[in-house]
C-alpha positions as CSV (number, residue, x, y, z in Angstrom):
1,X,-13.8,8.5,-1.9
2,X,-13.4,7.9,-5.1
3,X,-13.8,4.5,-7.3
4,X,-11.0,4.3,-10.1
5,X,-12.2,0.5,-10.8
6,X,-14.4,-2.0,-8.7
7,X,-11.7,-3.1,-6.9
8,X,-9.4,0.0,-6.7
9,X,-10.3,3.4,-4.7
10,X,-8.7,6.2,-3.9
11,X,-9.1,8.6,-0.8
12,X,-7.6,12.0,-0.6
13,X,-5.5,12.6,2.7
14,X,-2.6,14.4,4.0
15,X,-0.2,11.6,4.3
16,X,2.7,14.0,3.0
17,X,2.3,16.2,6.1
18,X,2.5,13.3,8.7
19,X,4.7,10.8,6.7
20,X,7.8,14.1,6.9
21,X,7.9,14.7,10.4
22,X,9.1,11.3,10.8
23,X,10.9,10.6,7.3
24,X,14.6,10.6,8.8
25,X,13.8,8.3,11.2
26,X,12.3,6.0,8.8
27,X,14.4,5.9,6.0
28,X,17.2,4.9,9.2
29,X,15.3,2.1,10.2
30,X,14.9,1.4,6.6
31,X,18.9,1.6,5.8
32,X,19.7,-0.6,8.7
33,X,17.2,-3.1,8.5
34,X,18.5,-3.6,5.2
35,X,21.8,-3.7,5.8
36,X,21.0,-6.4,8.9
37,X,19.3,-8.3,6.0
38,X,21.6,-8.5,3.5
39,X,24.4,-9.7,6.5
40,X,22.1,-12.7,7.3
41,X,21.3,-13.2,3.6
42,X,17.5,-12.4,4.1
43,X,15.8,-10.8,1.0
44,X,13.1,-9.5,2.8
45,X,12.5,-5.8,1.1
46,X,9.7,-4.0,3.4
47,X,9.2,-4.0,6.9
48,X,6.4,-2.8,9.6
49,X,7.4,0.2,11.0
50,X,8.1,0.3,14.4
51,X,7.6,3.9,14.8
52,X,5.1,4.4,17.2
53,X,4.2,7.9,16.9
54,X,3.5,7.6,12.9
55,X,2.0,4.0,13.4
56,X,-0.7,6.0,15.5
57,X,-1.1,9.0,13.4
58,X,-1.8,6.5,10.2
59,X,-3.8,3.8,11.3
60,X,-6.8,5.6,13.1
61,X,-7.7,7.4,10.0
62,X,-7.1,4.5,7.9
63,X,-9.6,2.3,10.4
64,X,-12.1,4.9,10.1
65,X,-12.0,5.9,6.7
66,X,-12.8,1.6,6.2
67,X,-15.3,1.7,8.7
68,X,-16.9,4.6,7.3
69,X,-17.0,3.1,3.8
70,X,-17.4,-0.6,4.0
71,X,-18.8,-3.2,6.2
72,X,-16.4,-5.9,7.8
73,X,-17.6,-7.2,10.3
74,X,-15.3,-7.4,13.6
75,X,-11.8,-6.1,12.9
76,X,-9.2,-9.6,14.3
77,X,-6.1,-7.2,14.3
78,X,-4.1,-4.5,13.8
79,X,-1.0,-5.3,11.4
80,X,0.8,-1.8,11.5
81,X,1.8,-0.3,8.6
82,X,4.9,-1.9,6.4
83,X,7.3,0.1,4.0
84,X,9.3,-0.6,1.1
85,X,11.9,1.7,0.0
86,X,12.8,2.4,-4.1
87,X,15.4,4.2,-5.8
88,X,15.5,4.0,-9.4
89,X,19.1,1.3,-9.0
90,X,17.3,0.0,-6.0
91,X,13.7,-1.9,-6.6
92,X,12.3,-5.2,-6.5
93,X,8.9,-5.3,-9.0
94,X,7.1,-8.6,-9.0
95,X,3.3,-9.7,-9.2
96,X,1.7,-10.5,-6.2
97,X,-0.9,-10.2,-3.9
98,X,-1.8,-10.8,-0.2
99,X,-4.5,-13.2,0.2
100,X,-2.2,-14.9,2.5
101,X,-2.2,-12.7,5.3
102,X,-5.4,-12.7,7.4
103,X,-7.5,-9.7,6.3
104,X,-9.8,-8.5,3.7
105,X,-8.4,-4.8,2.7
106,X,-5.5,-3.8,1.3
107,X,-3.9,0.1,1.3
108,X,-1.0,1.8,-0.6
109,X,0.2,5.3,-0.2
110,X,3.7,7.0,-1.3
111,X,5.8,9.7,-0.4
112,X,8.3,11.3,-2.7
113,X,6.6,10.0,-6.0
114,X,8.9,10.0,-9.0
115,X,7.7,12.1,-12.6
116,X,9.3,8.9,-14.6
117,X,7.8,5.3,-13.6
118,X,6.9,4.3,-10.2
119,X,3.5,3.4,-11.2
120,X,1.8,0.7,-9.8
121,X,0.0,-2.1,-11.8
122,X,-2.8,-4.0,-10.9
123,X,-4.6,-6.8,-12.6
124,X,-7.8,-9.0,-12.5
125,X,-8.3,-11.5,-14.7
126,X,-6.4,-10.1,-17.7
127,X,-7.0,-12.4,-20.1
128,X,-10.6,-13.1,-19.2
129,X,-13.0,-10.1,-21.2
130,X,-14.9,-8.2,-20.9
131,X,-14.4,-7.7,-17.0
132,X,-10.7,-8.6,-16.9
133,X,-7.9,-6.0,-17.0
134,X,-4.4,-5.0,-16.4
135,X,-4.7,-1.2,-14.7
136,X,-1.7,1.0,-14.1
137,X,-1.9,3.6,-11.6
138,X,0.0,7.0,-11.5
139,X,0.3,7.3,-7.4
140,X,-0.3,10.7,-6.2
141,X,0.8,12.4,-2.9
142,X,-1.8,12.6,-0.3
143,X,-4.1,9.9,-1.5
144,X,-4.6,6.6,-0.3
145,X,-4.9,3.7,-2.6
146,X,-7.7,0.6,-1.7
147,X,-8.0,-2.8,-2.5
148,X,-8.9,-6.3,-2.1
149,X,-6.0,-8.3,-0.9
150,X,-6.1,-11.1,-3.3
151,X,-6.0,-8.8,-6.1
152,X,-2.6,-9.1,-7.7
153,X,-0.4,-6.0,-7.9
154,X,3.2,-5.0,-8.6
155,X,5.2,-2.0,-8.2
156,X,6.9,-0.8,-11.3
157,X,10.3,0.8,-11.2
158,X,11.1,4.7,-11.9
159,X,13.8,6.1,-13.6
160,X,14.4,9.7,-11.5
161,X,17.8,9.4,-10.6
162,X,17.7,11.4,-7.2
163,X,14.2,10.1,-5.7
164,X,13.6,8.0,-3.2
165,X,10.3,6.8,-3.0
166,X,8.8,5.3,0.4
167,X,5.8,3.2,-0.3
168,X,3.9,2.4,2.7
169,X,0.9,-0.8,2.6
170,X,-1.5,-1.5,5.3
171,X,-3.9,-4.3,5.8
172,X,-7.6,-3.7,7.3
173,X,-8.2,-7.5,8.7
174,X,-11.5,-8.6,9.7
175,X,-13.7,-11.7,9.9
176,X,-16.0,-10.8,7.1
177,X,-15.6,-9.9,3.2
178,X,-15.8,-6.2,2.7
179,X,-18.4,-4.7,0.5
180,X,-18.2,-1.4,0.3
181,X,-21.6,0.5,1.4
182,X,-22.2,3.2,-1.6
183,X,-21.0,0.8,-4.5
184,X,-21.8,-2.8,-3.4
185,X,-19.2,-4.3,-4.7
186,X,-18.4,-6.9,-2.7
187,X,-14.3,-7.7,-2.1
């Protein structure tokens, strides 16, 4: 594990190699989730996979990569795992975060990363020095991305023409704040 800022780490894992066995199938759902959406006028732009087989193959390492790293406490549920879809006509980049949902721990991973944009920006009290800061993040293949769940982030667009990027989130939700065992920082 590796920690990029105190609320932002990063953990190498072959996502790649598990995410393509099931890529068709997901970017269908995707395509006609989307176009069920945009029939009943619902903007919704990600949704939780439904994909049992890659649901399973994710989540387990994900749980135990948190466990390993952090204490939680007692875990309340399991979310699944969500994905958004982005072309570079095809995006929706806004500032947000997800203290809303019950949890503690937020994840980001992508597939198919774009060379032009496609970064994603995080930010924590930007305009409050020295501590504050606006922090934007080149994904990488094969590496998971974690963070606190209030911590406001946005995707940014990308400008490659013939990618399609799948960014997948995931949510560790438990009845404590996290604080991570080697760093301390508390989340």
């Amino acid at each position: 594990m590796k920690r990029l800022t105190q609320h932002i780490y990063s953990y190498q894992f072959p996502i790649t190699n598990i995410i393509n066995k099931y890529k068709s199938s997901i970017l269908e759902e995707c395509y006609n989730i989307k176009e069920k959406n945009k029939k009943e006028g619902v903007s919704r732009r990600d949704l939780t996979l439904q994909n049992e087989g890659l649901v399973e193959e994710l989540c387990w390492p994900l749980e135990n990569i948190v466990q390993e790293n952090w204490y939680t406490g007692k875990v309340l549920t399991n979310p699944g795992i969500r994905v958004y879809v982005q072309t570079s006509n095809d995006f929706q980049s806004f500032l947000h975060s997800h203290e809303h949902l019950l949890g503690s721990i937020s994840c980001v991973f992508y597939v198919d990363i774009p060379q032009n944009g496609g970064e994603i920006m995080f930010e924590y009290c930007s305009n409050q020095k020295p501590n504050g800061y606006n922090f934007k993040l080149k994904p990488e293949e094969n590496q998971f991305y974690f963070f606190p769940m209030w911590l406001p982030h946005t995707p940014l667009p990308h400008k490659d023409e013939n990618i399609t990027r799948l960014c997948f989130n995931w949510f560790y939700c438990c009845e404590a704040r996290a604080q991570h065992k080697y760093f301390g920082d508390r989340w």
